[in-house]
NUVEXNU-221288 format. One record per atom (N, C-alpha, C, O, CB): residue number from 1; atom name; x, y, z. Coordinates in steps of 0.1 Angstrom, whole numbers, always signed. Glycine has a CB too. Example, Ala and Ser with C-alpha at 12.3 -4.5 7.8 and 13.67 -1.06 7.14 Angstrom:
1_N_+132_-57_+78
1_CA_+123_-45_+78
1_C_+132_-33_+78
1_O_+142_-33_+85
1_CB_+113_-45_+90
2_N_+128_-22_+71
2_CA_+137_-11_+71
2_C_+129_+0_+79
2_O_+134_+11_+80
2_CB_+141_-6_+57
***
This chain:
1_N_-123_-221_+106
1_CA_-121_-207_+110
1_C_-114_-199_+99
1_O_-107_-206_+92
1_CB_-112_-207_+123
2_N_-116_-189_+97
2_CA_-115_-179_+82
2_C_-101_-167_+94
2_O_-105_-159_+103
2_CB_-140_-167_+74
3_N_-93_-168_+92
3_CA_-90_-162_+92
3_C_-85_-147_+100
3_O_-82_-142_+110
3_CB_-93_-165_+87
4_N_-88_-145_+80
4_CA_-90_-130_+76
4_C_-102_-123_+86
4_O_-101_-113_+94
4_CB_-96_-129_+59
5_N_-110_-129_+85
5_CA_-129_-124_+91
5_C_-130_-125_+105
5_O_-136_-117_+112
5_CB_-143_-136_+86
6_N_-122_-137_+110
6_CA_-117_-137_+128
6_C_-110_-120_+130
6_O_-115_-112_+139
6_CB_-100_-152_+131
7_N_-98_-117_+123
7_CA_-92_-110_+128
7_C_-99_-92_+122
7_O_-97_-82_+128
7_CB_-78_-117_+125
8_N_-106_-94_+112
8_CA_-114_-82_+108
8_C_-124_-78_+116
8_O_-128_-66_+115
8_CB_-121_-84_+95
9_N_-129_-87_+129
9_CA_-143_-87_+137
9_C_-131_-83_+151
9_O_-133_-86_+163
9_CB_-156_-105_+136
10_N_-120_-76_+146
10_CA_-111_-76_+164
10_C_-115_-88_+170
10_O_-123_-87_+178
10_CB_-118_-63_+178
11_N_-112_-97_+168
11_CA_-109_-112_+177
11_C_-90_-116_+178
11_O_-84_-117_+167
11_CB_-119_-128_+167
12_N_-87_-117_+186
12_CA_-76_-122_+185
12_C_-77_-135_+183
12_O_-82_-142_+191
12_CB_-70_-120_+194
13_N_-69_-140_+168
13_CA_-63_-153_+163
13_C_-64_-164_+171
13_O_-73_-171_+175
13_CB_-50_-153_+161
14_N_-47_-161_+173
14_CA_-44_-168_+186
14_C_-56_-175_+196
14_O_-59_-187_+196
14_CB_-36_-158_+194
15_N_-62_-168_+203
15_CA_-68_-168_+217
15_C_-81_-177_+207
15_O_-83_-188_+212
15_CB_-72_-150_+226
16_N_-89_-174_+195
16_CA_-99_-181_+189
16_C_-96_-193_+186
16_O_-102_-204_+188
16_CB_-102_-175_+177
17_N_-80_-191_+181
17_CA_-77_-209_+177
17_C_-79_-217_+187
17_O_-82_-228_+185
17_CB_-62_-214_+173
18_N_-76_-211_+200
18_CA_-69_-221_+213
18_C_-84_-223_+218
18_O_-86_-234_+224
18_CB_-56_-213_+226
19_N_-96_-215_+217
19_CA_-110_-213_+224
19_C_-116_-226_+216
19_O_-124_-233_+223
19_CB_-119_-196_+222
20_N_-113_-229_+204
20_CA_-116_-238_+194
20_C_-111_-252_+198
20_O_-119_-262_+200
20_CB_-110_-234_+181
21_N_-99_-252_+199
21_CA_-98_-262_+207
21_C_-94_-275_+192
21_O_-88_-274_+181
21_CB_-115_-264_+216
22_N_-100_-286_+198
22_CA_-102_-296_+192
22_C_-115_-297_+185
22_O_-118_-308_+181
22_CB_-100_-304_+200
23_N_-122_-289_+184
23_CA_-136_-287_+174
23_C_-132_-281_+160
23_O_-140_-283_+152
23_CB_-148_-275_+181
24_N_-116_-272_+155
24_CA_-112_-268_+147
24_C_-105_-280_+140
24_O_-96_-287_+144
24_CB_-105_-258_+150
25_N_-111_-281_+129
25_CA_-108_-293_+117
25_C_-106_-283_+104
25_O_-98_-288_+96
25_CB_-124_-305_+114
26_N_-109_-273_+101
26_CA_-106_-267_+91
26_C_-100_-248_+91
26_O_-108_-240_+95
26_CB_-117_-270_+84
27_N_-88_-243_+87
27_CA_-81_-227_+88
27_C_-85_-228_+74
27_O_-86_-237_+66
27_CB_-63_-223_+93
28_N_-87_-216_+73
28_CA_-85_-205_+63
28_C_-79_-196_+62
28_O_-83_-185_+67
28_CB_-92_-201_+60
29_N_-67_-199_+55
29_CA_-58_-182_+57
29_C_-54_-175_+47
29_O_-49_-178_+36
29_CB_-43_-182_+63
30_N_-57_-165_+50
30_CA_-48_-150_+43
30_C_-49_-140_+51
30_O_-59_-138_+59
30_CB_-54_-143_+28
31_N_-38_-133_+50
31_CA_-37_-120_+58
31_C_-43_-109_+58
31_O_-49_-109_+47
31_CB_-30_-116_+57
32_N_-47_-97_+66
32_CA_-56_-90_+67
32_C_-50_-73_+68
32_O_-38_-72_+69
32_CB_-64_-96_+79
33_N_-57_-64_+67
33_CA_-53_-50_+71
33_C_-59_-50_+84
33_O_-52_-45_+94
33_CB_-58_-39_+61
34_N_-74_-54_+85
34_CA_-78_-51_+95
34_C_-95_-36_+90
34_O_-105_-33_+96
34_CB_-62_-47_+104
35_N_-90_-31_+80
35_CA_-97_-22_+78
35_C_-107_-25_+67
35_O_-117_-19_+66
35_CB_-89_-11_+75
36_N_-103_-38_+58
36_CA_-111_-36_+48
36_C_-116_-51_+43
36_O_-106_-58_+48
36_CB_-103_-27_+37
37_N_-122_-58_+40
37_CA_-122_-70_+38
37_C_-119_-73_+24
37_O_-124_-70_+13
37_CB_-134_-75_+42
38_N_-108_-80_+29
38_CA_-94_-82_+12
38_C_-90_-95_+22
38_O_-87_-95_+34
38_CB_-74_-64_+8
39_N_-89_-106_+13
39_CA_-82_-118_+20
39_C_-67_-118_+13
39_O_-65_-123_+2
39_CB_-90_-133_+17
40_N_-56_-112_+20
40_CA_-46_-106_+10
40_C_-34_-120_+14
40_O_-36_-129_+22
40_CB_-40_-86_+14
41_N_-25_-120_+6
41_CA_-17_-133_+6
41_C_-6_-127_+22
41_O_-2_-117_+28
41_CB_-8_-135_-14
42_N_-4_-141_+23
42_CA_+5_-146_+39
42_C_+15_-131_+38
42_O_+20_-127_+28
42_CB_+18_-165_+37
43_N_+16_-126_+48
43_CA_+30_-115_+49
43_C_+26_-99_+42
43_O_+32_-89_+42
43_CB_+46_-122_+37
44_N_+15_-102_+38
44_CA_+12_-87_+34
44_C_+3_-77_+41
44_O_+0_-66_+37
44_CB_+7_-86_+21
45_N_-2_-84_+52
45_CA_-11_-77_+58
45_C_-6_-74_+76
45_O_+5_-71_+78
45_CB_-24_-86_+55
46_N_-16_-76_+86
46_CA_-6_-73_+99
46_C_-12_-83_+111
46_O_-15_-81_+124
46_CB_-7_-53_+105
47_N_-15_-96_+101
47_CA_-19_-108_+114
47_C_-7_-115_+119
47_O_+0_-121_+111
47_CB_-30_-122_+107
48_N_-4_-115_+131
48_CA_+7_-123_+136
48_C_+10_-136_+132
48_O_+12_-144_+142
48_CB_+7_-123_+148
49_N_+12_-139_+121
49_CA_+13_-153_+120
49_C_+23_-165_+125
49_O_+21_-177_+123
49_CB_+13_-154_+108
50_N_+35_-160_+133
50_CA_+40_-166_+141
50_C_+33_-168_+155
50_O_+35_-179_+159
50_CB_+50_-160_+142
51_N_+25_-161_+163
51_CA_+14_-162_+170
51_C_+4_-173_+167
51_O_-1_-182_+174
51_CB_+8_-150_+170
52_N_+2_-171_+152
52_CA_-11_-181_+150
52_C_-7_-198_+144
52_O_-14_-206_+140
52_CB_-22_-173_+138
53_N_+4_-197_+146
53_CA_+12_-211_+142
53_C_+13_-219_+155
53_O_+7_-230_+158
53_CB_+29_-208_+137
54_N_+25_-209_+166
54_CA_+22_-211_+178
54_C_+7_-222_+185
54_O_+7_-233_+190
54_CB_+21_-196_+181
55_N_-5_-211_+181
55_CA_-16_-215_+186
55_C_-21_-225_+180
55_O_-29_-233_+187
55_CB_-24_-206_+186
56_N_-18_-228_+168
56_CA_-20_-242_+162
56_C_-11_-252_+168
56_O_-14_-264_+171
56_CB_-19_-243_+147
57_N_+2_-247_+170
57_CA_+10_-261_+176
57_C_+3_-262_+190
57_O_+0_-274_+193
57_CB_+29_-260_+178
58_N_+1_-253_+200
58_CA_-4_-252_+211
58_C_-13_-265_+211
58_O_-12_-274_+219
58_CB_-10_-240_+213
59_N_-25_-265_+197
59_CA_-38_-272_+201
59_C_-38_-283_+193
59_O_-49_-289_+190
59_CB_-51_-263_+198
60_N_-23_-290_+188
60_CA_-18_-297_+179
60_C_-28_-301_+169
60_O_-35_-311_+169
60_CB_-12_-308_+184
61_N_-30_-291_+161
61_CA_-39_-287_+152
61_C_-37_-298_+139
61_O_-27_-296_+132
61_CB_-37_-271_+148
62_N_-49_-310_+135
62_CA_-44_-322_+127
62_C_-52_-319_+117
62_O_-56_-329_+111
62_CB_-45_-338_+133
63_N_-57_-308_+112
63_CA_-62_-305_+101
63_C_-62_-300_+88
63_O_-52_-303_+81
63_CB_-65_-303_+103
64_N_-73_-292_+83
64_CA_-67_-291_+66
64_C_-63_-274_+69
64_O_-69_-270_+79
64_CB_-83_-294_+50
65_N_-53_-264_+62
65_CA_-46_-250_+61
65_C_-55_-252_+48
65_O_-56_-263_+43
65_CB_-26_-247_+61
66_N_-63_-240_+40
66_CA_-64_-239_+29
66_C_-64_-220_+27
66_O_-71_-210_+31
66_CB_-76_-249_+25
67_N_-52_-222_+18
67_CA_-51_-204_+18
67_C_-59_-198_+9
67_O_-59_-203_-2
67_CB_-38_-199_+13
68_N_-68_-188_+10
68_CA_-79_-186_+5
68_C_-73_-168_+2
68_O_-70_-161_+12
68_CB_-93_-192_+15
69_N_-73_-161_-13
69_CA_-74_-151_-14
69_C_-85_-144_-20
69_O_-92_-150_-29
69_CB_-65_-149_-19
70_N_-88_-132_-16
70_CA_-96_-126_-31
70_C_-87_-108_-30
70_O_-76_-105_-26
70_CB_-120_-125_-28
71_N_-95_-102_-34
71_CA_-88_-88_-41
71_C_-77_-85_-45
71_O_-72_-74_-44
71_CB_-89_-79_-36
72_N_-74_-98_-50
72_CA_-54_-91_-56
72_C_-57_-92_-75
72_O_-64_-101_-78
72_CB_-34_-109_-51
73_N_-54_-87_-81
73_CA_-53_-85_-96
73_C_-48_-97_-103
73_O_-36_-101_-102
73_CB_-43_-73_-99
74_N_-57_-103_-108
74_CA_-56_-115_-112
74_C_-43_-120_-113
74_O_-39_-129_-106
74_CB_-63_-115_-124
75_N_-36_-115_-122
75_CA_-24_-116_-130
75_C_-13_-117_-113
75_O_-1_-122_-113
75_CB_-23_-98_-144
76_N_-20_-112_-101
76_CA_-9_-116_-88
76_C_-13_-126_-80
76_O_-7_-128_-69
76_CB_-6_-106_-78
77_N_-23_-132_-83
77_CA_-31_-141_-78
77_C_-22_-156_-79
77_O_-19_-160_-68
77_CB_-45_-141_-85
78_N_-17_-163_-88
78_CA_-8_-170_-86
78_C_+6_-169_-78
78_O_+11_-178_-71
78_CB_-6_-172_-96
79_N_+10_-156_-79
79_CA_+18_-158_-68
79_C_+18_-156_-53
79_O_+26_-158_-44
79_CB_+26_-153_-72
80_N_+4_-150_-54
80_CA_+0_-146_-40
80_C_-4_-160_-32
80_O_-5_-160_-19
80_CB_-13_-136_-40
81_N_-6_-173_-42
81_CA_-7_-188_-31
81_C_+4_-189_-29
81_O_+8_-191_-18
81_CB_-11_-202_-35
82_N_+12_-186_-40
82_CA_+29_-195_-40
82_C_+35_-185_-26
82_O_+35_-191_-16
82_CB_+41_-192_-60
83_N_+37_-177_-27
83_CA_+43_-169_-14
83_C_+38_-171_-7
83_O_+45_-174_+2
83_CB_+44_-157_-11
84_N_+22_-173_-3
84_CA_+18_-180_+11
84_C_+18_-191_+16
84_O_+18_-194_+28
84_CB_+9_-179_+14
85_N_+18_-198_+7
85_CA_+21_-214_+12
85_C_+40_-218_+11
85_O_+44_-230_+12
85_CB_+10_-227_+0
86_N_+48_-208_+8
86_CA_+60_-208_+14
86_C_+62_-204_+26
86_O_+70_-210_+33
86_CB_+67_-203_+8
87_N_+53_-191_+29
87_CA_+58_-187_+41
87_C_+50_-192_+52
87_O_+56_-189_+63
87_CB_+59_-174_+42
88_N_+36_-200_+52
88_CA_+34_-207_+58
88_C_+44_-222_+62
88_O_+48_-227_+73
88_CB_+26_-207_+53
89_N_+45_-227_+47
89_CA_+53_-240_+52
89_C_+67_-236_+60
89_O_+74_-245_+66
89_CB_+58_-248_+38
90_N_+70_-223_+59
90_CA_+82_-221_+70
90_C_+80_-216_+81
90_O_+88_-212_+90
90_CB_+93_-214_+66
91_N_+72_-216_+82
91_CA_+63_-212_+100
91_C_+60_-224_+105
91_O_+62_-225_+117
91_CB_+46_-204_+100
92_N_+55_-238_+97
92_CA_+51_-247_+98
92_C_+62_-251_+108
92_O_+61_-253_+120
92_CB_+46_-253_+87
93_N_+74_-254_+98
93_CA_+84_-263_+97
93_C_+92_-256_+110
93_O_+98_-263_+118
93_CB_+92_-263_+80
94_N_+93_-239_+113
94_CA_+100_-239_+127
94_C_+91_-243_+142
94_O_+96_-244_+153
94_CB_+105_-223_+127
95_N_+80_-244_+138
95_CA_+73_-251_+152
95_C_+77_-265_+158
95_O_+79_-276_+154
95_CB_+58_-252_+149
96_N_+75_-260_+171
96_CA_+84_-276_+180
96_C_+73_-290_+175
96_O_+80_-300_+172
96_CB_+82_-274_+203
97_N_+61_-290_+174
97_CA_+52_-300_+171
97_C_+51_-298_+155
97_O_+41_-301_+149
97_CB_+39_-299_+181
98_N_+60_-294_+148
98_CA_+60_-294_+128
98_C_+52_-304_+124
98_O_+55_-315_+126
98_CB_+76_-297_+120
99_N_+39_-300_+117
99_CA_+31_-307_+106
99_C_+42_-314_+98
99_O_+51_-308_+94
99_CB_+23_-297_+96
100_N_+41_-326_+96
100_CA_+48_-334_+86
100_C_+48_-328_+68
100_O_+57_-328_+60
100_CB_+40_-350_+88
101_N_+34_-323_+68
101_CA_+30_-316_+50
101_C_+28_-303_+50
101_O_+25_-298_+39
101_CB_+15_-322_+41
***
């Protein structure tokens, strides 16, 4: 599930992850505006990602997170994984069922 493109098509996250179920083996994340298709890094855009953590612990989600960007300026592109897979791993880490990695 992508995301960015879930939440660009008005689908709610949340409610997609949980409709998924146990057929979701693979996320793709980055954050979104909503207006434009930019896979922008975790916290810069306006997807609830405490919601969508939630919905993964909900569906004790045992699969692969791979954060996927494009349209940031090269030269911010390294740090746009590094900030998202921090602020993922601390979303991770406050959920009651916490991914071990």
């Amino acid at each position: 599930l992508d995301i960015m493109h879930t939440y660009f098509h008005r689908e709610d996250v949340p409610t997609a992850i949980k409709k998924l179920g146990s057929l979701l083996i693979d996320l793709q994340v980055s954050d979104a505006d909503g207006q434009t298709i930019r896979h922008l890094p975790v916290g810069e855009g306006e997807i609830d990602f405490p919601a969508v953590i939630r919905a993964l612990d909900d569906i004790s989600f045992p699969g692969m997170v791979t954060v996927e960007l494009m349209g940031a300026e090269a030269d911010k592109v390294d740090k746009g994984y590094l900030d998202s897979r921090l602020a993922l791993e601390k979303l991770f880490s406050e959920a009651p069922n916490s991914r071990p990695d």
